[in-house]
matplotlib code that plots the C-alpha trace (Angstrom):
import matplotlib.pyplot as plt

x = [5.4, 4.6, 7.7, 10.0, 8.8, 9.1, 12.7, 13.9, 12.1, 14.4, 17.6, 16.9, 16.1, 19.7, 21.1, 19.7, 20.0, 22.3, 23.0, 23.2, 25.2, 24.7, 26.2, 24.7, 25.0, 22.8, 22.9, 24.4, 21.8, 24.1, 27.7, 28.5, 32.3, 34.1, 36.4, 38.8, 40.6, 44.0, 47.3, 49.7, 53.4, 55.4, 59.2, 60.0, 63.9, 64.9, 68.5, 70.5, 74.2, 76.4, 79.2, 82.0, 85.3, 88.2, 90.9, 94.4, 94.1, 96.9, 96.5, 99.6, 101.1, 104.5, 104.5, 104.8, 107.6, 109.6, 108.9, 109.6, 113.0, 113.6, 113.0, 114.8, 118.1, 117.6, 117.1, 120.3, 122.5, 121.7, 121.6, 125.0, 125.5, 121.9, 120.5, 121.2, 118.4, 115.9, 116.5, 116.1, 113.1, 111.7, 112.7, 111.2, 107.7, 107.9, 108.6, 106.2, 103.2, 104.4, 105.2, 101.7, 99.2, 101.3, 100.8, 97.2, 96.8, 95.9, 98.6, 97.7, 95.6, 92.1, 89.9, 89.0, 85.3, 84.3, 80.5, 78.8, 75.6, 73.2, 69.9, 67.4, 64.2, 61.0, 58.0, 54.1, 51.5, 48.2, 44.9, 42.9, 40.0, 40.9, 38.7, 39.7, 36.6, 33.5, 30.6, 28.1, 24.6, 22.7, 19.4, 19.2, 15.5, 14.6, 17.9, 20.6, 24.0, 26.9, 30.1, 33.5, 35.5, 38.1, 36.2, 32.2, 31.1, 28.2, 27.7, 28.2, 29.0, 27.0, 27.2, 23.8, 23.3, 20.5, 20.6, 17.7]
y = [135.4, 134.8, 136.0, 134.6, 131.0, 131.6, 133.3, 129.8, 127.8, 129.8, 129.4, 125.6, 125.3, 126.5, 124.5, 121.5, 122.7, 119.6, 119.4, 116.9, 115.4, 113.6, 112.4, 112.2, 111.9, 113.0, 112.1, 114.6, 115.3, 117.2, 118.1, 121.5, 121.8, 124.9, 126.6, 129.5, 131.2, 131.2, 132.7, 130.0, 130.7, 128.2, 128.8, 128.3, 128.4, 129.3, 128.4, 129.3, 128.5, 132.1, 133.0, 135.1, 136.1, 134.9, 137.3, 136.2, 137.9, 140.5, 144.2, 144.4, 146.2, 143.9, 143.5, 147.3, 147.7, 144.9, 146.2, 149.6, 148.2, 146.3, 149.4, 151.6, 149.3, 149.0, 152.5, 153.5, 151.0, 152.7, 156.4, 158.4, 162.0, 164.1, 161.2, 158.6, 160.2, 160.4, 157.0, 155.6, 157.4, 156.3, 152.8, 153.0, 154.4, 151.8, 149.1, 150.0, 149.6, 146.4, 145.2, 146.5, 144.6, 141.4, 141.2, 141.9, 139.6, 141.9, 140.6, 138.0, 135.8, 135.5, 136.6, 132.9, 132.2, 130.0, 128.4, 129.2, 128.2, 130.7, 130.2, 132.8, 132.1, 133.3, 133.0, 132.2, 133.1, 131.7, 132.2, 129.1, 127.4, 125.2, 122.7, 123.9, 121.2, 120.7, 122.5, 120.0, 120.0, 118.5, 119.2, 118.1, 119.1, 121.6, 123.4, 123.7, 122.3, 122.7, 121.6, 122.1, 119.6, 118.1, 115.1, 115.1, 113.5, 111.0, 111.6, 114.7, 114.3, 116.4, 117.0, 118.0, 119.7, 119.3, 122.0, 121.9]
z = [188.7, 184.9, 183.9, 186.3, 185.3, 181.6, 182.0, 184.1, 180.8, 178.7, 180.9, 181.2, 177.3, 176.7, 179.5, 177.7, 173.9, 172.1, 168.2, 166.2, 163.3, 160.4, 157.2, 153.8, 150.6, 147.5, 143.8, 141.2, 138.8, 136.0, 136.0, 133.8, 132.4, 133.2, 130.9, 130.9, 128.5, 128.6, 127.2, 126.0, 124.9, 123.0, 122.8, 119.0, 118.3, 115.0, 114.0, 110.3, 109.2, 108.9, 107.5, 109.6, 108.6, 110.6, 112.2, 112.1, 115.2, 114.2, 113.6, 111.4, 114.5, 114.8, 110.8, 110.3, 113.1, 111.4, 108.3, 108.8, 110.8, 107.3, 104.9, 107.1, 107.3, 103.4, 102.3, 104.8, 102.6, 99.5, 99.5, 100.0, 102.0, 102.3, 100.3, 102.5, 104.8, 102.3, 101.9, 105.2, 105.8, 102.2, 103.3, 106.8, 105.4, 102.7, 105.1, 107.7, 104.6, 103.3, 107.1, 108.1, 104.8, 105.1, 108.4, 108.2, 105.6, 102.8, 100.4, 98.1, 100.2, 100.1, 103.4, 105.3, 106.3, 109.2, 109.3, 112.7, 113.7, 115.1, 117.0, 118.2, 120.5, 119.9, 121.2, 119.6, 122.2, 121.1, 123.6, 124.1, 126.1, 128.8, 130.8, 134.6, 136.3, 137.1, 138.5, 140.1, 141.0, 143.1, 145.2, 149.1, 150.8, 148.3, 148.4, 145.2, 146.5, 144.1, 144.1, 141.6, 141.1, 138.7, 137.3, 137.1, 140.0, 140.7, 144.1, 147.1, 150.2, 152.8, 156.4, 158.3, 161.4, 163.8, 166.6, 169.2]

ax = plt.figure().add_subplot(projection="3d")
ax.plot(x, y, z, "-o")
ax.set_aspect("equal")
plt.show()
């Protein structure tokens, strides 16, 4: 009989059994920075003033046909019988040289330079200690609470629960 009465107490007990809510706050009684190191990489660009040749843009191709033409029509109007060959070939190798460094620009004239700027990107990593927050501390009924945050704070916000 005992035990049937206390196994209804029980079942009743958790029939009834409510909670209850409340809000609190308590004050923070120190607030610790947090740091961490970090890795930082700064983009550095470094820039200088170069010198660079200019191409005419020819390869002295079309100056060594036309000048080999030239030399070969030359050295045919001056030779005479078996000589007249040795001419135009003469003239046409001839020709095809001169043809060839004028069009290249390797006669008289001086190479040209143009000034272009140049830049490169580098990079300095440098390892430093950042803040990242706040660790706070406070105490509620004997217990350490703490809480991070960005700023120190003055106050945490608590939520209790009463369950009966």
């Amino acid at each position: 009989m005992k035990k049937v009465i206390l196994l209804s107490a029980l079942a009743l007990s958790t029939l009834f059994a409510e909670s209850l809510t409340m809000y609190d706050s308590v004050e923070v009684t120190r607030s610790e920075p947090v740091y961490r190191m970090v890795t930082v990489r700064s983009p550095v660009e470094e820039c200088w003033d170069e010198k660079v040749p200019v191409s005419s843009g020819s390869d002295g191709t079309l100056g060594a046909i036309i000048g080999g033409a030239a030399g070969g029509i030359l050295g045919h109007q001056v030779g005479g019988g078996s000589g007249k060959t040795a001419a135009t070939v003469g003239g046409a190798i001839l020709g095809t040289i001169v043809g060839k460094n004028l069009a290249e620009g390797n006669g008289n004239s001086q190479p040209s330079y143009r000034i272009e700027r140049r830049c490169k990107t580098r990079y300095i990593e440098k390892t430093e200690n950042r803040l990242i927050g706040y660790k706070n501390y406070a105490r509620y009924k004997g217990q350490e609470i703490v809480k991070f945050s960005e700023q120190p704070l003055k106050r945490i916000d608590i939520t209790v629960n009463v369950n009966y």
